[in-house]
C-alpha positions in Angstrom: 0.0 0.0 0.0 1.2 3.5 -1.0 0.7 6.4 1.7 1.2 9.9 1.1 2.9 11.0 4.0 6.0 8.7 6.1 4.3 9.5 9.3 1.5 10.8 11.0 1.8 12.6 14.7 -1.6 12.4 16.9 -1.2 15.0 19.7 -4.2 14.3 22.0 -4.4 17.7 24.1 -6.4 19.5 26.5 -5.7 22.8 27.8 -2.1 23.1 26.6 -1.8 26.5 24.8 1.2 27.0 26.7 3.4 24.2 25.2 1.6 24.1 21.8 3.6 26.7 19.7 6.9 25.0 21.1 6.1 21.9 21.0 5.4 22.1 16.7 8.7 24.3 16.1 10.3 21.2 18.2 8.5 18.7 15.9 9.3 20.5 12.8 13.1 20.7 13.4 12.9 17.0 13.4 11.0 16.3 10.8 12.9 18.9 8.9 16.5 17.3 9.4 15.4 13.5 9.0 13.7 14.4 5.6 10.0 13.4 6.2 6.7 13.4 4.6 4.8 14.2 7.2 1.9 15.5 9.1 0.0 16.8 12.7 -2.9 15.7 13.7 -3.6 17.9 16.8 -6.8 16.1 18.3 -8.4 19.7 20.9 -10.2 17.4 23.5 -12.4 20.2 24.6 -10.3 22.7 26.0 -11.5 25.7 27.9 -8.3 27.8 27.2 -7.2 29.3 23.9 -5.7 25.9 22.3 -8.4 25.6 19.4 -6.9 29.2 18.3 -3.6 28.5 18.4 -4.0 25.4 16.4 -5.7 27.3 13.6 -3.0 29.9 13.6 -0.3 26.9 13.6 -1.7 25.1 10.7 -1.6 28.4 8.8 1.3 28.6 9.3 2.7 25.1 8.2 0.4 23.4 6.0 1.0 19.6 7.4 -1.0 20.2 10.4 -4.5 19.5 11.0 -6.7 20.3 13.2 -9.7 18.0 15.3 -11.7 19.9 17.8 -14.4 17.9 20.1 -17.0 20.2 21.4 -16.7 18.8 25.0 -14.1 16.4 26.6 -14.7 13.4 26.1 -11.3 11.9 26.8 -7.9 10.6 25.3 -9.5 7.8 24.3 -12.3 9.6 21.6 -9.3 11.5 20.8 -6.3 8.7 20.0 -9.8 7.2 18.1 -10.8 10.2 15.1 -7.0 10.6 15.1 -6.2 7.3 14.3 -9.3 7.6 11.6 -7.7 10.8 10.1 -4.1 9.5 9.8 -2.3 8.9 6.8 1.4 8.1 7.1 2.7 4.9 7.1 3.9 5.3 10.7 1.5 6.9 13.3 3.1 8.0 16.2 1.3 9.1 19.4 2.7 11.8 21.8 1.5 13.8 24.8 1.1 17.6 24.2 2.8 18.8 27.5 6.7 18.3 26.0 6.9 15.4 28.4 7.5 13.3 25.1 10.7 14.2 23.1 10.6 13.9 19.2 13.9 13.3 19.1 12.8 9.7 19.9 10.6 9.5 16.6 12.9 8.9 14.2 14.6 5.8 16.1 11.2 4.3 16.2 9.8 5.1 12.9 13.3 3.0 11.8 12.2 0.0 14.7 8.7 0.1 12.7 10.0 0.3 9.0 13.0 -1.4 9.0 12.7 -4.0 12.1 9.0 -5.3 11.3 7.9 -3.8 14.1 3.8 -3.2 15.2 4.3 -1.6 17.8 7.0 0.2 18.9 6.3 1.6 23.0 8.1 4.2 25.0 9.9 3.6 28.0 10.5 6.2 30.2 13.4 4.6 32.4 14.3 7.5 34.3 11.2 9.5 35.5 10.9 13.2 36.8 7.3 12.7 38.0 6.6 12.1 42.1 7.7 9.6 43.4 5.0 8.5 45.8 2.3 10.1 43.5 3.2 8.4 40.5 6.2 5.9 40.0 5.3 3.4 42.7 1.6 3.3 41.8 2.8 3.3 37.9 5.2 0.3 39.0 2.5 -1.6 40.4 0.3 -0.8 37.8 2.5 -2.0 34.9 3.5 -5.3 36.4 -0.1 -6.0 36.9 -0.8 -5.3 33.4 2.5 -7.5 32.5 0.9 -9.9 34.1 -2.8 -10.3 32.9 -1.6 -9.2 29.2 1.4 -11.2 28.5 2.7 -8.5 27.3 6.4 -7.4 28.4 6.5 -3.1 28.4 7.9 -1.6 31.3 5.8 1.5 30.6 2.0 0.1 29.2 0.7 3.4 29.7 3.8 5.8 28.2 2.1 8.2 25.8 5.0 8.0 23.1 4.3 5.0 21.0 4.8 4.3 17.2 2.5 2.2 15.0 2.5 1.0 11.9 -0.3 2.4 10.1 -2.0 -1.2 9.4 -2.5 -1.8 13.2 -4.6 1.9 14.6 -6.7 1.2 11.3 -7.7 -2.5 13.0 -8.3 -1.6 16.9 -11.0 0.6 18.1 -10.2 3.3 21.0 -12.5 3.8 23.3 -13.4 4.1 27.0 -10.5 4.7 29.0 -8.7 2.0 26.9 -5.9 4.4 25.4 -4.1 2.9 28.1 -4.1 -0.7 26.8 -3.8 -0.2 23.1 -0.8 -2.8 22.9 -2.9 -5.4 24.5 -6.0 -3.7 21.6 -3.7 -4.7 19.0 -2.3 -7.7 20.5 -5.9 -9.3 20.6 -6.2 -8.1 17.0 -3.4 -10.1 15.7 -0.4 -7.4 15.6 2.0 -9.0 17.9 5.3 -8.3 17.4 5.7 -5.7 20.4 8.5 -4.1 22.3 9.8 -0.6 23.4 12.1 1.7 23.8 14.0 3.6 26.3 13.2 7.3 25.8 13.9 10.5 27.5 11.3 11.7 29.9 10.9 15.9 29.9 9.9 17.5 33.4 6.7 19.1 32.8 7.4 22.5 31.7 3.5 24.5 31.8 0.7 23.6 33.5 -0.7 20.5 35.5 -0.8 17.0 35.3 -4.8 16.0 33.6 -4.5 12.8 35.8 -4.8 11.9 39.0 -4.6 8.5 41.1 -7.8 7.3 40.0 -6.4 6.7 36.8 -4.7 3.8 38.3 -8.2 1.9 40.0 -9.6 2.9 36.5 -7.1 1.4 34.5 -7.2 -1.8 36.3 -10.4 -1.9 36.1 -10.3 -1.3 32.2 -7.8 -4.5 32.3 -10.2 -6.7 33.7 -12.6 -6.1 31.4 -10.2 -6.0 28.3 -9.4 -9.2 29.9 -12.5 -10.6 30.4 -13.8 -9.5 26.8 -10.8 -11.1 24.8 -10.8 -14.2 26.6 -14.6 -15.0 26.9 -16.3 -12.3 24.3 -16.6 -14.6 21.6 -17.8 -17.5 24.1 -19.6 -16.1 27.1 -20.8 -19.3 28.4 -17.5 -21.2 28.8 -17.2 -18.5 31.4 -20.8 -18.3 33.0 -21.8 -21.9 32.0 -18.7 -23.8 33.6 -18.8 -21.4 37.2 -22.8 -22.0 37.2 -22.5 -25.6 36.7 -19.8 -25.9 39.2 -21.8 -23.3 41.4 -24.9 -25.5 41.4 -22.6 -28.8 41.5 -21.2 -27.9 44.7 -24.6 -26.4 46.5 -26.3 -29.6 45.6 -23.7 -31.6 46.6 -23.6 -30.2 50.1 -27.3 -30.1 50.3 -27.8 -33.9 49.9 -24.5 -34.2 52.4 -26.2 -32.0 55.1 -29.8 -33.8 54.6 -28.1 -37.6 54.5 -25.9 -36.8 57.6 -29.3 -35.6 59.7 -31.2 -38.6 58.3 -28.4 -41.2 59.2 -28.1 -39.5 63.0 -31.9 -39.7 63.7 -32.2 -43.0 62.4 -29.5 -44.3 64.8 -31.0 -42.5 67.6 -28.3 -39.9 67.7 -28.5 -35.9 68.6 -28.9 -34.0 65.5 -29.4 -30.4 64.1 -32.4 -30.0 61.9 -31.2 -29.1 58.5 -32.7 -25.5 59.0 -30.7 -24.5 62.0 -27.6 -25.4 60.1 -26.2 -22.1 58.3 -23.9 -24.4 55.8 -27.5 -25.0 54.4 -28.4 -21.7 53.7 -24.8 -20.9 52.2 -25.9 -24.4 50.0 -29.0 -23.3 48.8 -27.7 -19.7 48.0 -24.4 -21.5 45.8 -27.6 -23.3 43.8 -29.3 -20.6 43.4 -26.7 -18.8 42.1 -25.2 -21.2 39.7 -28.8 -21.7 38.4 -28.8 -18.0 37.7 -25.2 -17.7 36.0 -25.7 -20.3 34.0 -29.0 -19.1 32.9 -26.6 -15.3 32.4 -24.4 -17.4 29.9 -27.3 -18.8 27.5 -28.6 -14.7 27.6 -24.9 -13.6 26.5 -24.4 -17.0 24.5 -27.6 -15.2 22.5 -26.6 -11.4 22.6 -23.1 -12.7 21.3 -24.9 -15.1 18.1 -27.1 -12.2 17.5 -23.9 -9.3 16.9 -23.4 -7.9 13.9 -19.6 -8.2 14.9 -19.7 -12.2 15.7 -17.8 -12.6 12.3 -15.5 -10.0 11.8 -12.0 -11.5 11.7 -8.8 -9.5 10.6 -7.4 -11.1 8.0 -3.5 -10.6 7.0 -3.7 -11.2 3.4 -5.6 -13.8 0.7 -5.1 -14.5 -2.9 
């Protein structure tokens, strides 16, 4: 496939007027020196401040940027997403707007992408300026969690300096909170041949972090579901069917124990509990109950999943 332009750089932002103008002359010496076709796809996530303005004057300025302005926020996610849409290089390359991200790194990893066979090509930022307490320990915890569940060995899952090869953010769809997972995205799409790079972290230069340390109880939630969707999404009742069955199993099987052991007792003349007064019984009855009602939960997904208009869409590498 033939693209018109030998990368494409999707700048999420919100609120960042301050760092903007900088930020493009910094991208531009780059892109300048290394030769490049290239372009700017600055996504304005619904800023308050004078960003949107800016923007317009930048891209009058230098015809390779573009512009994409939300009329609310509505997150990095909806923004990574109509960027992704919009881009037309054969690399796309993802950066933060708050010159955290240094684009001197681009040009190493649009070489991992081209010439190494690369997907996916992640940031690692090694040595971190950020608090310590605040945000490296969480973000350490965090990532080996994520290393864990995904299979996927990045020191820095959630680093916003990544390269793509344009194939991959044209098979994945962005959305949620899930900007943070898009390696695992494209891993469950087929695009596996992942790794990263150690890049330079910047100190924040204007403004405030966006994010705080709910992002990290959100993202883990986001991986359990990510998880939860590309292992049972296809197949929802080899999740719900087989802990229902075994639910209801193991009630019923403690039911008939408690009710045989109280029959056996009284018939030998022994002192007994009636099966009522026995809270095991209760804890029985609820296990059936509950089985009963997940396995009934995996026939309604079982028919919500044959039913989707996505149950057959497979990404295919090539055919002939």
């Amino acid at each position: 496939m033939e693209y018109t332009k030998d990368l494409s750089i999707v700048i999420s932002l919100y609120n960042e007027e301050e760092s903007l103008k900088e930020l493009v002359a910094w991208i531009e010496t780059v892109m300048t020196r290394e030769g490049y076709r290239y372009e700017i796809l600055m996504v304005d996530d619904g800023s308050t401040d004078g960003s949107w303005n800016l923007i317009r004057t930048l891209s009058e300025k230098n015809g390779n940027i573009r512009g994409i302005s939300f009329r609310r926020n509505y997150g990095k996610s909806a923004a990574l997403f109509h960027g992704f849409k919009a881009a037309e290089g054969r690399v796309v390359v993802t950066m933060d707007a708050d010159l955290q991200d240094s684009p001197e790194e681009i040009p190493e990893m649009y070489r991992m992408v081209t010439k190494e066979g690369y997907d996916i090509v992640s940031g690692w930022k090694k040595q971190r300026y950020d608090n310590k307490l605040t945000k490296n320990l969480p973000s350490k915890l965090y990532n080996w969690t994520a290393r864990k569940i995904t299979g996927i060995k990045l020191h820095d899952m959630n680093c916003g300096l990544k390269a793509y090869r344009n194939e991959v953010v044209k098979h994945i769809e962005v959305y949620g909170e899930m900007h943070r997972y898009i390696p695992y995205l494209a891993k469950n799409a087929g695009f596996c041949r992942i790794t990263e790079k150690p890049v330079q972290h910047q100190k924040r230069k204007y403004g405030v972090s966006k994010f705080g340390l709910e992002r990290f109880v959100n993202g883990f939630l986001d991986l359990i579901s990510l998880w939860f969707l590309s292992k049972f999404g296809k197949k929802p009742m080899h999740f719900f069917g087989f802990t229902g069955i075994l639910m209801f199993l193991t009630g019923g099987f403690m039911t008939i124990w408690i009710i045989v052991e109280k029959l056996i007792q009284q018939s030998n003349g022994l002192i007994f509990r009636p099966v009522t007064e026995q809270p095991l019984f209760y804890l029985a009855l609820l296990a059936v109950v509950l089985g009963f009602q997940l396995f009934l939960a995996g026939f309604i997904c079982e028919m919500i999943s044959r039913n989707s208009t996505e149950r057959n869409q497979y990404n295919i590498r090539e055919e002939f």
